[in-house]
MARGU-85633 format. One record per residue (C-alpha): x, y, z; residue in three letters; residue number from 1. Coordinates in Angstrom, 3 decimals, padded with zeros to 6 digits, always signed. Example, Ala and Ser with C-alpha at 12.3 -4.5 7.8 and 13.67 -1.06 7.14 Angstrom:
BEGIN
R       east      north         up   resn   resi
R   +012.300   -004.500   +007.800    ALA      1
R   +013.670   -001.060   +007.140    SER      2
***
This chain:
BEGIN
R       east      north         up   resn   resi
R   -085.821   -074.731   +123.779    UNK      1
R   -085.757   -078.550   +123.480    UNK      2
R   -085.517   -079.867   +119.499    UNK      3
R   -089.569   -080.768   +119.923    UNK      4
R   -089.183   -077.102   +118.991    UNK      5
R   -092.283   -074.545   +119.424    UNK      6
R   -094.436   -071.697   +117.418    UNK      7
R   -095.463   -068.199   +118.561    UNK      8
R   -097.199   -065.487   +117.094    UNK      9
R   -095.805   -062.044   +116.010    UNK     10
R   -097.746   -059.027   +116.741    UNK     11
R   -097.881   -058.494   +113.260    UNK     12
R   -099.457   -061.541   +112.775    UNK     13
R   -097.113   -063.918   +111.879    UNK     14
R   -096.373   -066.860   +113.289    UNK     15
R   -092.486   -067.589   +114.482    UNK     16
R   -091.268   -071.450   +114.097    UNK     17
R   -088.480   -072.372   +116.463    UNK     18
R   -086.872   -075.081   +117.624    UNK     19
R   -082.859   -076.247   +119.045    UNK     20
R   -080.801   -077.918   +116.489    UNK     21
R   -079.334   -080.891   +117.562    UNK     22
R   -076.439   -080.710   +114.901    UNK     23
R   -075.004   -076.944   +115.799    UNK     24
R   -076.687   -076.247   +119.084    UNK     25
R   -078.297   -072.997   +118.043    UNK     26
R   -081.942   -072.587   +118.138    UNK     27
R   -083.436   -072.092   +114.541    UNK     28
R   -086.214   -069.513   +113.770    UNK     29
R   -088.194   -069.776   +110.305    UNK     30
R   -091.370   -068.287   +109.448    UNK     31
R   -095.061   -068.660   +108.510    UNK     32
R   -098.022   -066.519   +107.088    UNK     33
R   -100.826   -069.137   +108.932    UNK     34
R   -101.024   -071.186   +112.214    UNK     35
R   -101.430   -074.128   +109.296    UNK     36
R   -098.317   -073.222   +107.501    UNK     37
R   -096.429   -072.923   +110.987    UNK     38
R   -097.444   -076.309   +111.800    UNK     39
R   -096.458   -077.946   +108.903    UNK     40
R   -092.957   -076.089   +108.749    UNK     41
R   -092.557   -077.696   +112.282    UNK     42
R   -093.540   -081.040   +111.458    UNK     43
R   -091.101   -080.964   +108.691    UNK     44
R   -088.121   -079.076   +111.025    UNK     45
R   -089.167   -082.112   +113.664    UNK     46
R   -088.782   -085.112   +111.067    UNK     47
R   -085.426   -083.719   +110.410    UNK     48
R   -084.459   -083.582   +113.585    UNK     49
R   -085.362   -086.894   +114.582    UNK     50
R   -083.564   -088.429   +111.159    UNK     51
R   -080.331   -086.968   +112.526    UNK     52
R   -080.319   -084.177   +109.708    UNK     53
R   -080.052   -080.969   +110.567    UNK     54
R   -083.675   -078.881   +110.973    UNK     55
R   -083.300   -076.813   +107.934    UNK     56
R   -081.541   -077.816   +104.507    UNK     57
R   -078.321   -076.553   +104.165    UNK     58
R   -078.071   -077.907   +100.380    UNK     59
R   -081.048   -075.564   +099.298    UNK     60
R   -080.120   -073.546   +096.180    UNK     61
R   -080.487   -069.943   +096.032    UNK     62
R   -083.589   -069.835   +093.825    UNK     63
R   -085.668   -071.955   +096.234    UNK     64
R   -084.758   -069.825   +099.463    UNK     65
R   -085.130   -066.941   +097.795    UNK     66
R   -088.546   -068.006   +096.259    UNK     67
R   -089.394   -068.950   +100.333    UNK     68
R   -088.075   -065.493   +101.058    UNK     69
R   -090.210   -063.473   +099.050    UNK     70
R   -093.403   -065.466   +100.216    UNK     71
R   -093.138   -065.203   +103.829    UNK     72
R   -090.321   -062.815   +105.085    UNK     73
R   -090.752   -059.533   +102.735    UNK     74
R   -094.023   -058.181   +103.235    UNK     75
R   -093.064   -057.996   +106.889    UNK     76
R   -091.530   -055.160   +106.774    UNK     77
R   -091.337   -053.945   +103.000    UNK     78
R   -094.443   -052.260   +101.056    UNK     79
R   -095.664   -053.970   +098.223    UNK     80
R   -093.789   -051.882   +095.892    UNK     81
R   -090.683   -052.886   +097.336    UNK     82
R   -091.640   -056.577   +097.051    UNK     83
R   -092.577   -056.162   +093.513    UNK     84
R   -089.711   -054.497   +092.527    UNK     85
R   -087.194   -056.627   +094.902    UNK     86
R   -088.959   -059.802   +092.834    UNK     87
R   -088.446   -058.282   +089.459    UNK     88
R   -084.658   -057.554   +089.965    UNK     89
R   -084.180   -061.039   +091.778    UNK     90
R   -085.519   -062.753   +088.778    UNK     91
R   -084.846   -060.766   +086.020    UNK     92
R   -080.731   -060.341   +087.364    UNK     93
R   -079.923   -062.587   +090.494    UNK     94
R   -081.859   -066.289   +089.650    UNK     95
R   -080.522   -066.222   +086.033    UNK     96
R   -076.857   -066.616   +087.573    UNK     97
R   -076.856   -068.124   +090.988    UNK     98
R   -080.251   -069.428   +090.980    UNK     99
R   -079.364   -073.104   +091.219    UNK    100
R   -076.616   -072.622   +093.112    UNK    101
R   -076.561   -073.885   +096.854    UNK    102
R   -077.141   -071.605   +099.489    UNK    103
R   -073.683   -072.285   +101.056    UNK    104
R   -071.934   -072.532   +098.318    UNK    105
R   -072.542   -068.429   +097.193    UNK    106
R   -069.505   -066.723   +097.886    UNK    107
R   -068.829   -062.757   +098.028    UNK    108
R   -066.723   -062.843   +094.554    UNK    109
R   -069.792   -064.474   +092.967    UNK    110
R   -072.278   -061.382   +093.897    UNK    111
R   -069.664   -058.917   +093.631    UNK    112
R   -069.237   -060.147   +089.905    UNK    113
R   -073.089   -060.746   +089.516    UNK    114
R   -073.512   -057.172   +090.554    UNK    115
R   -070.555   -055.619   +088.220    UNK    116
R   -072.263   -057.414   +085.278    UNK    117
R   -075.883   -056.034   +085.925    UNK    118
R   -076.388   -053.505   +082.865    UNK    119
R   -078.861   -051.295   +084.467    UNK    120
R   -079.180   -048.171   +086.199    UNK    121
R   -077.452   -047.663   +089.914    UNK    122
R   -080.374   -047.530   +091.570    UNK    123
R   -080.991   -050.513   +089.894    UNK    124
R   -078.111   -052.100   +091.164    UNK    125
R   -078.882   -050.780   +094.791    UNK    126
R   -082.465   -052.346   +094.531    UNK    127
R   -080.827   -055.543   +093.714    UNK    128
R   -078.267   -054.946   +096.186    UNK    129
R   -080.592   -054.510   +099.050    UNK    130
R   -082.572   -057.631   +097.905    UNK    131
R   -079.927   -059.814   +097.899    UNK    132
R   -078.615   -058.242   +101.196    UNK    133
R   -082.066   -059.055   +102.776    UNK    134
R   -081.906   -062.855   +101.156    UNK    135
R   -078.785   -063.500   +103.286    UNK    136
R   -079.713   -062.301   +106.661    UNK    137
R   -082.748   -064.281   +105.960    UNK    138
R   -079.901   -067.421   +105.718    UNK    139
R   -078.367   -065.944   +108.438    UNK    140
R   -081.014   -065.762   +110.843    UNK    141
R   -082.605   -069.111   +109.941    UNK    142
R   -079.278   -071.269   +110.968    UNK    143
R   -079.126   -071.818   +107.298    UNK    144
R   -076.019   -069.783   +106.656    UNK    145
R   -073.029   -069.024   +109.481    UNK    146
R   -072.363   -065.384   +107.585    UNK    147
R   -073.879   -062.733   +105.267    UNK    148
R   -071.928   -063.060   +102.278    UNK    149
R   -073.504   -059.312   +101.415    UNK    150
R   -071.528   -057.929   +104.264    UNK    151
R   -068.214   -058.242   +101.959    UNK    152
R   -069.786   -056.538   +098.702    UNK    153
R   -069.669   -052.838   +098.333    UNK    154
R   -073.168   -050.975   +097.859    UNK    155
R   -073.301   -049.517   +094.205    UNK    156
R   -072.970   -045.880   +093.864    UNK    157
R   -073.817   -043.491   +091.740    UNK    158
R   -071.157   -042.608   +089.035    UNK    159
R   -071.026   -039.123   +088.893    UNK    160
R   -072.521   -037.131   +086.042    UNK    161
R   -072.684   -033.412   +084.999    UNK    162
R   -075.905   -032.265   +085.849    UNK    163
R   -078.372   -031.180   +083.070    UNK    164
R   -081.175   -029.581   +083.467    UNK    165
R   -084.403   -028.509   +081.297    UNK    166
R   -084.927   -024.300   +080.797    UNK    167
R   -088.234   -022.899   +081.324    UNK    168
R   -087.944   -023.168   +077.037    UNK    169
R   -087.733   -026.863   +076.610    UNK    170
R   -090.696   -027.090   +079.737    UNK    171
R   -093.017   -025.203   +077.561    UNK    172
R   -091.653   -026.781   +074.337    UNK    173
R   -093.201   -030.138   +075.697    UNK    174
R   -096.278   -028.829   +077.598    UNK    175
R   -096.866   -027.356   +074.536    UNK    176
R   -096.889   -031.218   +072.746    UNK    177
R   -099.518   -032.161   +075.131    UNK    178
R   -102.099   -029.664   +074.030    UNK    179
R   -105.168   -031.752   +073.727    UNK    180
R   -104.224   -034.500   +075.790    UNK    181
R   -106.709   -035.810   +078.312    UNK    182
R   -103.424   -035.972   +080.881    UNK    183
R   -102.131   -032.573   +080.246    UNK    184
R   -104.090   -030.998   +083.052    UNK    185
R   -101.437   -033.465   +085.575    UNK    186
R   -098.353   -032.716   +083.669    UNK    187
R   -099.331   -028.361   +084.169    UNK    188
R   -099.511   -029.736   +088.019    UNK    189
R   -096.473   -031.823   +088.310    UNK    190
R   -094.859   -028.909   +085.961    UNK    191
R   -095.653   -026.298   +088.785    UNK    192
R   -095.608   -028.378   +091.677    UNK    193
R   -092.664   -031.118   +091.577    UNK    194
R   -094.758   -033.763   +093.002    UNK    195
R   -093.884   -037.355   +091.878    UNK    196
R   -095.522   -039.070   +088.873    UNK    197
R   -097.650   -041.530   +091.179    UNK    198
R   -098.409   -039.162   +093.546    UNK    199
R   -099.831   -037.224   +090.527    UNK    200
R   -101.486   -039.843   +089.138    UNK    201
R   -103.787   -041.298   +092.502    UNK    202
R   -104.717   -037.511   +093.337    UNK    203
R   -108.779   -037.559   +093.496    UNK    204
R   -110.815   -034.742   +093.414    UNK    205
R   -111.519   -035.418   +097.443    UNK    206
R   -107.521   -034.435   +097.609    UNK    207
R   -108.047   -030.868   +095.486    UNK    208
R   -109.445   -027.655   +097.309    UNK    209
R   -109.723   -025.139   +094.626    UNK    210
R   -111.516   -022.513   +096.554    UNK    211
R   -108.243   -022.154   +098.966    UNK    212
R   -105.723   -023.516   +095.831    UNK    213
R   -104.346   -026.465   +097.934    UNK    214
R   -104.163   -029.808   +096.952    UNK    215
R   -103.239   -032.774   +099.327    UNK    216
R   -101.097   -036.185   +099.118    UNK    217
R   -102.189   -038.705   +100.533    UNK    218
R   -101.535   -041.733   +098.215    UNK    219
R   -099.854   -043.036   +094.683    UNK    220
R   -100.689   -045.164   +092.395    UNK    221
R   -097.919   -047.665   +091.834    UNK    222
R   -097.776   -051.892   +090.501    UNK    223
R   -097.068   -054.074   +092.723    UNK    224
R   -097.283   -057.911   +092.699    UNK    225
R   -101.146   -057.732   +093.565    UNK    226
R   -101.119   -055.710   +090.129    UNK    227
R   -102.476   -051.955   +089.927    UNK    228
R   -103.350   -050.102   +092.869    UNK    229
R   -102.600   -047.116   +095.969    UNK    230
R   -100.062   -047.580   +098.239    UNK    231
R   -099.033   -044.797   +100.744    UNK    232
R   -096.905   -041.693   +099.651    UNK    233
R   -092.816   -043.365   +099.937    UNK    234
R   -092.511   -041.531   +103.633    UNK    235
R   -093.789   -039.822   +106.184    UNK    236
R   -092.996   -036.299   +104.417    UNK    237
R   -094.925   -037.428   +101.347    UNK    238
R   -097.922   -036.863   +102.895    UNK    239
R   -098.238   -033.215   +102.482    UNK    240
R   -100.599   -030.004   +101.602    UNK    241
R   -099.017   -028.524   +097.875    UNK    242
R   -100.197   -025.348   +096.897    UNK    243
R   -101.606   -024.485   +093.711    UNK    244
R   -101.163   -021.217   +091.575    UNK    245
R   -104.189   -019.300   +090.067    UNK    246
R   -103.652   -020.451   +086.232    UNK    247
R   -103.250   -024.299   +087.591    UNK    248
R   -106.882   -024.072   +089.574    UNK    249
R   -108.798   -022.285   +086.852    UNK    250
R   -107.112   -025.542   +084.417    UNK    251
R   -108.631   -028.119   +086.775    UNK    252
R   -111.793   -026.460   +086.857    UNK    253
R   -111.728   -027.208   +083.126    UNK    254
R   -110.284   -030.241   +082.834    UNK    255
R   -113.514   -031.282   +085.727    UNK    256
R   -115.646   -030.308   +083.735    UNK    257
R   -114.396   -032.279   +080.271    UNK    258
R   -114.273   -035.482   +082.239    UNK    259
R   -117.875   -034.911   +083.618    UNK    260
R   -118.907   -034.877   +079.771    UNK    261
R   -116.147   -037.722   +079.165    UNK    262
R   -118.063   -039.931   +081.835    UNK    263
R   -121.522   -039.158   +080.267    UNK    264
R   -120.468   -040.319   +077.412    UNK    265
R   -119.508   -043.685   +078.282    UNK    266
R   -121.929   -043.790   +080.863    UNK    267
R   -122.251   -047.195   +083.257    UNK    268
R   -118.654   -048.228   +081.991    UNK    269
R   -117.072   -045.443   +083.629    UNK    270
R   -115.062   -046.420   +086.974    UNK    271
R   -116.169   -044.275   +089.634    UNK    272
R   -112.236   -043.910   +091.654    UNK    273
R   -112.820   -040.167   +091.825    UNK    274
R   -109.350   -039.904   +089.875    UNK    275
R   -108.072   -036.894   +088.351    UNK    276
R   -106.121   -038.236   +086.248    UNK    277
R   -107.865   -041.757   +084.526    UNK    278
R   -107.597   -043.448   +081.484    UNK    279
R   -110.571   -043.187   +078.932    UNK    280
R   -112.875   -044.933   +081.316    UNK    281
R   -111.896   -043.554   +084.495    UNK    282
R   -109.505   -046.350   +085.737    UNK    283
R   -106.152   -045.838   +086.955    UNK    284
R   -103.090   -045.037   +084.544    UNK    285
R   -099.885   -047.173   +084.699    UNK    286
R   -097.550   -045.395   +085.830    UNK    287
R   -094.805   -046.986   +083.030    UNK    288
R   -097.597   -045.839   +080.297    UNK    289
R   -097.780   -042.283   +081.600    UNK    290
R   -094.217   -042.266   +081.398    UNK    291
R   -094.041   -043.679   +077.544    UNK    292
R   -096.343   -040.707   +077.174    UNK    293
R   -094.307   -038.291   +078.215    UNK    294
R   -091.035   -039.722   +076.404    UNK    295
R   -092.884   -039.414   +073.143    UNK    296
R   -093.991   -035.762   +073.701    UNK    297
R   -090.248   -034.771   +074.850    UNK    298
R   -088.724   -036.539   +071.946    UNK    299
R   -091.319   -034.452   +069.435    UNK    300
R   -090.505   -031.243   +071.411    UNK    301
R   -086.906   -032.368   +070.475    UNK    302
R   -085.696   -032.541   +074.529    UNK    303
R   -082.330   -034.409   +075.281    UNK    304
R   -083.409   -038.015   +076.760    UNK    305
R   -083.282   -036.859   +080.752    UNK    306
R   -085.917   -039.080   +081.440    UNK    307
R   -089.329   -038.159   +083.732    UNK    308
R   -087.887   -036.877   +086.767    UNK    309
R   -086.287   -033.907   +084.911    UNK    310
R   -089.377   -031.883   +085.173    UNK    311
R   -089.616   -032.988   +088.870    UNK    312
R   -085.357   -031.865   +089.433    UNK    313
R   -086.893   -028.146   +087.095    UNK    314
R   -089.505   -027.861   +090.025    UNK    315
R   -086.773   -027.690   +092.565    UNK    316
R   -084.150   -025.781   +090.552    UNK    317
R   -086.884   -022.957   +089.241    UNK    318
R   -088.171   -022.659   +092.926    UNK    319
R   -084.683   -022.238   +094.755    UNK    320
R   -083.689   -019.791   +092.188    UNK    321
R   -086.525   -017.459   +092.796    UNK    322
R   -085.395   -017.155   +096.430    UNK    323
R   -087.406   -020.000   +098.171    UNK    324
R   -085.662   -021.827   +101.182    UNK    325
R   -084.811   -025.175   +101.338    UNK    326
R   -086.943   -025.328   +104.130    UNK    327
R   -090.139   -024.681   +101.921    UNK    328
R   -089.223   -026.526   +098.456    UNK    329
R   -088.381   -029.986   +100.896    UNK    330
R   -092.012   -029.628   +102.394    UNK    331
R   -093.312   -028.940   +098.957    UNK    332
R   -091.742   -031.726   +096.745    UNK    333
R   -091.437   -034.329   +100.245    UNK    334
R   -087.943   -034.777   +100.359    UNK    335
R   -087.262   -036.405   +103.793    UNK    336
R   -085.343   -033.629   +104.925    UNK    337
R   -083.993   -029.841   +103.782    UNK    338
R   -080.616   -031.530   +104.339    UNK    339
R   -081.576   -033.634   +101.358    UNK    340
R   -082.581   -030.559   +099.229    UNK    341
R   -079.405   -028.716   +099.941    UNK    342
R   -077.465   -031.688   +099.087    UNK    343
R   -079.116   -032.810   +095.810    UNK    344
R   -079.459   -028.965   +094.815    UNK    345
R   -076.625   -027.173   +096.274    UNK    346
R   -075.754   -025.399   +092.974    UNK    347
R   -079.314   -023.894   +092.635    UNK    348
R   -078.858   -023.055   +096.533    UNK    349
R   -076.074   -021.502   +095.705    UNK    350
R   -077.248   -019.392   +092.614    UNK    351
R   -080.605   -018.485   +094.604    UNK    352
R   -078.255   -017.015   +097.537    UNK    353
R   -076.536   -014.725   +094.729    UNK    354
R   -079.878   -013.583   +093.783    UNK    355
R   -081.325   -012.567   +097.303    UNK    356
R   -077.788   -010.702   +097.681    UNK    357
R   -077.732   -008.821   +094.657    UNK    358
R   -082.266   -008.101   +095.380    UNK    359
R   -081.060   -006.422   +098.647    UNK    360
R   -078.194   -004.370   +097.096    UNK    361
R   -080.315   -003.101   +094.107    UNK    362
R   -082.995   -001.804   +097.020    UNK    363
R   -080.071   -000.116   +098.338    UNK    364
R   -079.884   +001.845   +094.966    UNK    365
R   -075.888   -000.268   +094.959    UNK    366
R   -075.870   -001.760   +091.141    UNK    367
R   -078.240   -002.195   +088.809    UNK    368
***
């Protein structure tokens, strides 16, 4: 390609910028969200080119190309909850430190040290990890950068800890703290079912069958940069049919009909979404809210701080120790594989294997 350079369209719908630079001899590839943008981005590439410069800036600082990053590369290929949380970390970690720094001039002891210094969680640190990975290859790719820094930092991993787990007394201890509670109806079905807190929270009552005791994923609420909204289950196993115990039917059933009255009472202000779950006038809950919510009623039940996904991890635990497969609990909870669930929960595996043995020896009449 010739340095007057050229723009095609993705089958995505984005629109590819590329064009030979004079300087290295490697063709150059950036990209645009709009035939417009394209042709602007070329035009500037061009005027480069012409003034002897190279066709992208090699003295542009971190903050700027990653600003440029999240704007037109991201949402290619991320969902919007990645982007939001990718731009969060960036910011709130990343820019702070190497922001202003040049492109070039980023070195792997500089993100290896940005990294170590990052007080958060480890998948924290992986989130960041993979967003600065991404940031680079971006570099790479564009002619802006000859190497991925990235590709000399170790991933984070996760530092081991004991496991510790809730018993079926500190589950009812805080069920029993949201007695009352417009959202205790989702907490009995996350309780019973292990689904995920925003799969819970964009169920609708299109997604429930009580006559056959089934309900369906098909969608979560989570933020993203667009704000509040659904967003498809986090893979392809997410989508999936959960079923539903007697008790846990005959408690939706109720908790329809108190939001029927609920909605008459505020009348035209109510948000028709169809949610199950809502906040006082039927909109969607934030997820971080529903979370503070629960916090509050584990702390008054007096649970150790094991954060939400405990009751999620006594789903899996409680349901391998009563004898069911890995095979079932992964379809139930959507883990992307039963290799996953015998990895993550090979001590329960291990305890619910003991059981079946010592079921078929007692209807042997051997033991007690």
């Amino acid at each position: 390609m010739s340095s007057k350079g050229g723009i095609t369209q993705r089958k995505d719908g984005y629109y590819v910028v590329r064009i030979t630079d004079p300087a290295s001899g490697k063709r150059v590839s950036r990209y645009a969200k709009t035939e417009a943008e394209a042709k602007k981005l070329l035009r500037t590439m061009q005027a480069r080119v012409h003034a002897g410069e190279r066709a992208v800036d090699r003295r542009q600082t971190v903050r700027a190309f990653a600003d440029w990053w999240l704007e037109n590369r991201a949402d290619r290929k991320l969902s919007e909850a990645s982007i939001y949380q990718y731009e969060s970390h960036l910011r709130l970690h990343a820019l702070p430190v190497i922001g202003d720094m040049r492109m070039k001039a980023v070195k792997p002891s500089h993100l290896r040290e940005l990294l170590a210094n990052v007080d958060r969680s480890a998948s924290t640190k992986r989130s960041l990890y993979a967003a600065l990975k991404d940031v680079f290859a971006c570099a790479v790719t564009d002619g802006l950068l000859g190497t991925n820094p990235m590709l000399q930092v170790k991933r984070p991993t996760n530092a081991y800890r004991e496991p510790r787990e809730l018993t079926p007394e500190q589950v009812t201890a805080v069920l029993n703290e949201t007695e009352g509670h417009p959202w205790r109806t989702v907490m009995l079905v996350m309780a019973t079912t292990g689904i995920r807190r925003g799969e819970a929270l964009g169920l609708t009552w299109q997604d429930i069958d009580l006559k056959a005791g089934v309900l369906h994923i098909r969608q979560q609420v989570t933020r993203t940069s667009k704000g509040l909204g659904f967003t498809p289950p986090k893979s392809r196993s997410g989508i999936r049919t959960v079923p539903l115990s007697a008790p846990i039917t005959a408690e939706l059933r109720a908790h329809s009909t108190r939001q029927k009255q609920a909605r008459l009472r505020v009348g035209e202000l109510w948000k028709d979404l169809e949610l199950v779950t809502t906040t006082d006038l039927g909109g969607m809950v934030e997820p971080r809210n529903f979370s503070r919510w629960y916090a509050k009623c584990a702390s008054n039940a007096g649970l150790p701080d094991l954060g939400f996904h405990a009751l999620r991890h006594y789903f899996v635990t409680a349901a391998i120790h009563e004898g069911n497969s890995a095979v079932d609990v992964a379809k139930v909870v959507g883990h992307s594989s039963p290799a996953f669930t015998l990895n993550q929960y090979a001590n329960a595996v291990e305890e619910g294997q003991k059981r079946s043995a010592a079921a078929v020896a007692r209807s042997l009449g051997l033991g007690s």
